[in-house]
VOTIDREN-109590 format. One record per residue (C-alpha): y, z, x. Coordinates in Angstrom, 1 decimal. Layout:
> Y  Z  X
...
***
This chain:
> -109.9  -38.6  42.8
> -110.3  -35.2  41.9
> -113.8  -34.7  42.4
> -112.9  -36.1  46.2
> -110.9  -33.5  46.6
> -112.6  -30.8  45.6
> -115.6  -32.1  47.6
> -113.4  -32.3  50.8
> -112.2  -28.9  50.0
> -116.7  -27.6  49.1
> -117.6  -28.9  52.8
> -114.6  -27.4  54.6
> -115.4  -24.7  53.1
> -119.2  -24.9  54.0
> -117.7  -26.0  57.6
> -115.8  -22.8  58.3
> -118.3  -20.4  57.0
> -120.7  -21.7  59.3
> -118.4  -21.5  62.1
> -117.6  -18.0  61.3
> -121.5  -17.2  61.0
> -122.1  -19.5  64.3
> -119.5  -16.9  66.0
> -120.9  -14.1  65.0
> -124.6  -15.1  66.4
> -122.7  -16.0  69.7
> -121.1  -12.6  69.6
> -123.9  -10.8  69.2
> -126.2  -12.9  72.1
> -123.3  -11.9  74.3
> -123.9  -8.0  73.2
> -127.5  -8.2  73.8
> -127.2  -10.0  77.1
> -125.2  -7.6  78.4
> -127.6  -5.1  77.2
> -130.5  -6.8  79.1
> -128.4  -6.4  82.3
> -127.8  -2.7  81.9
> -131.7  -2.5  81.2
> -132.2  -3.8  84.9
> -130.0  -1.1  86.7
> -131.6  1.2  83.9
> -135.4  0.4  85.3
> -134.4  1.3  89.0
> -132.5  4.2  88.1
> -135.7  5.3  86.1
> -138.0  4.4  89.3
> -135.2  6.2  91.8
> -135.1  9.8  89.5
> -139.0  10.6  90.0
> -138.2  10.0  94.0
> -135.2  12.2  94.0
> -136.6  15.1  92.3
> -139.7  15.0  94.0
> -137.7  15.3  97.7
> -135.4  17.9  95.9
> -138.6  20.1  95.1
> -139.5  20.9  98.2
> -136.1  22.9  99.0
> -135.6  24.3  95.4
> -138.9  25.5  94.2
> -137.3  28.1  91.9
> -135.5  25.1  89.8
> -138.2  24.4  88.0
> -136.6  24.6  84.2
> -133.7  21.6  85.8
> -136.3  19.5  86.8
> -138.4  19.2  83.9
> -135.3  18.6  82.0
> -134.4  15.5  84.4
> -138.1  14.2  83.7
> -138.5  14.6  80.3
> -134.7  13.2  80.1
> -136.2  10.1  82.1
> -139.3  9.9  80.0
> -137.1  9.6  76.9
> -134.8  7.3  78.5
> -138.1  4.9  79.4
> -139.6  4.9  76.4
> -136.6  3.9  73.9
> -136.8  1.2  72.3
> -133.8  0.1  70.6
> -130.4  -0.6  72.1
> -129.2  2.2  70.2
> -131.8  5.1  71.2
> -131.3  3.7  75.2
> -127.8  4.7  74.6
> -128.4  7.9  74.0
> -131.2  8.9  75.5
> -129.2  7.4  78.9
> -126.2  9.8  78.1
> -129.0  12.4  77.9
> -130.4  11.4  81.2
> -126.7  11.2  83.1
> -126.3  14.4  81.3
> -129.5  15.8  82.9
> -128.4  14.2  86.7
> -125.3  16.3  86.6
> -127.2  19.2  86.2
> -129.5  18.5  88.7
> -126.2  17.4  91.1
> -124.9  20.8  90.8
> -127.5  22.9  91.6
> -127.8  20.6  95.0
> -124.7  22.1  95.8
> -126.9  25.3  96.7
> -128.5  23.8  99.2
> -127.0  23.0  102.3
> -130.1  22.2  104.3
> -131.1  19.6  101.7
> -128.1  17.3  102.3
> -129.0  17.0  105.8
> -132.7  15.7  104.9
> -132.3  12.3  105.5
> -134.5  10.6  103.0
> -132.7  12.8  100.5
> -129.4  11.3  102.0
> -130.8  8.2  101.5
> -132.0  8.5  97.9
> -128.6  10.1  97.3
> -126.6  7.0  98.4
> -129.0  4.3  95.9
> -128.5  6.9  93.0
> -124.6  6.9  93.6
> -124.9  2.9  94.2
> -126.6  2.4  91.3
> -124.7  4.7  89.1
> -121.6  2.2  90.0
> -123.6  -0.6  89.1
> -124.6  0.7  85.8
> -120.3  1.7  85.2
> -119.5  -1.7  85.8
> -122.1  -3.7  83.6
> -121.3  -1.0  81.4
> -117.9  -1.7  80.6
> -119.2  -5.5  80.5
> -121.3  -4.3  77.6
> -118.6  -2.4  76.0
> -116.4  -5.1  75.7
> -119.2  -7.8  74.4
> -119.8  -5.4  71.8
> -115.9  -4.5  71.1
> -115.5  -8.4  70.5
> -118.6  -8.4  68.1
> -117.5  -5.8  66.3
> -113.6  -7.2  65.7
> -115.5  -9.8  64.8
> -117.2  -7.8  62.1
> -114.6  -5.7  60.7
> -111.7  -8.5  60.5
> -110.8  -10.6  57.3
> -112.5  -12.8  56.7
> -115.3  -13.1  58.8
> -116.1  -9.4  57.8
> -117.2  -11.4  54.2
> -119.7  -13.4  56.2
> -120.8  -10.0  58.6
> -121.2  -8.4  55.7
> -123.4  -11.4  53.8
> -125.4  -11.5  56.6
> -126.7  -8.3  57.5
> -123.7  -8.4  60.6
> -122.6  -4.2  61.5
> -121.0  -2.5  63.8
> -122.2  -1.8  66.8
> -122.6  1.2  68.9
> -120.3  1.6  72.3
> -122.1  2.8  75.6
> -120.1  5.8  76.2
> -120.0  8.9  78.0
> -120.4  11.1  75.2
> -120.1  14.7  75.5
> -120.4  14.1  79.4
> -116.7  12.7  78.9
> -114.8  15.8  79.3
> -117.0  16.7  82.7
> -115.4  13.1  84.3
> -111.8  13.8  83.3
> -111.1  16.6  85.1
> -109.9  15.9  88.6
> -113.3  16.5  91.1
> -112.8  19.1  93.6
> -112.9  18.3  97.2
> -114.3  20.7  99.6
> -114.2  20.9  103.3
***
């Protein structure tokens, strides 16, 4: 009788451990899925940035050191690899965009250019795109890492190489989007 029990007690014991590990591959699927949908509005912001700066050249030849710092900021964006180093080198490259956006402001005749108008209004599109499948991210990998850091499925996390995981935030670029933007007539 006793060795029953404590052979019904050994497999739900093996029973919940591999529901919590089960979980915690489910969680993290979710986390990379939700990456692999950023990485497609990441792809045609990459293809849009070359267009933009190119039609921005022509009308601000003297801007030469923002430029390079959008490409190389798009170069590094392309050519990480890891979820992890696309974070960041995307914060670099929104980073870089604002810095472009602003010295736009300079040039009145370029807003009237209608292929830079046009290129304007996909970059904002897409820029919406990536905020909302953002946020989708953020929360997949929120729920992984509760998942993670919570007794007891932290025992398990921890057994089997499980961390926590890095949020897509804004960064330093934070403080720029919490002040109020000016409007201008």
């Amino acid at each position: 009788m006793t060795t029953m029990i404590i052979l019904a007690v050994v497999i739900i014991l093996i029973i919940w451990v591999i529901s919590l590990y089960n979980r915690l591959v489910k969680l993290r699927n979710n986390r990379e899925n939700a990456f692999a949908d950023i990485d497609v509005q990441l792809k045609q912001r990459h293809d849009l940035v070359p267009q933009l700066v190119e039609t921005v050249k022509g009308y601000a030849t003297h801007e030469k050191e923002t430029f390079e710092k959008v490409v190389a900021a798009r170069n590094t964006a392309v050519s990480a690899k890891s979820i992890d180093d696309k974070i960041v080198a995307e914060n670099a490259l929104t980073s870089a965009l604002a810095g472009l956006k602003v010295t736009l402001e300079a040039y009145p005749e370029l807003k009237a250019n209608q292929n830079f108008m046009q290129l304007q209004e996909e970059v904002a599109d897409l820029e919406n795109k990536l905020s909302a499948v953002r946020r989708y991210f953020n929360s997949a990998t929120k729920e992984l890492n509760n998942a993670v850091q919570v007794f007891p499925s932290n025992i398990i996390a921890g057994m089997c190489g499980f961390h926590k995981e890095m949020m897509f935030d804004l960064g330093e670029q934070r403080t720029n989007y919490e002040e109020a933007p000016q409007i201008k007539f």
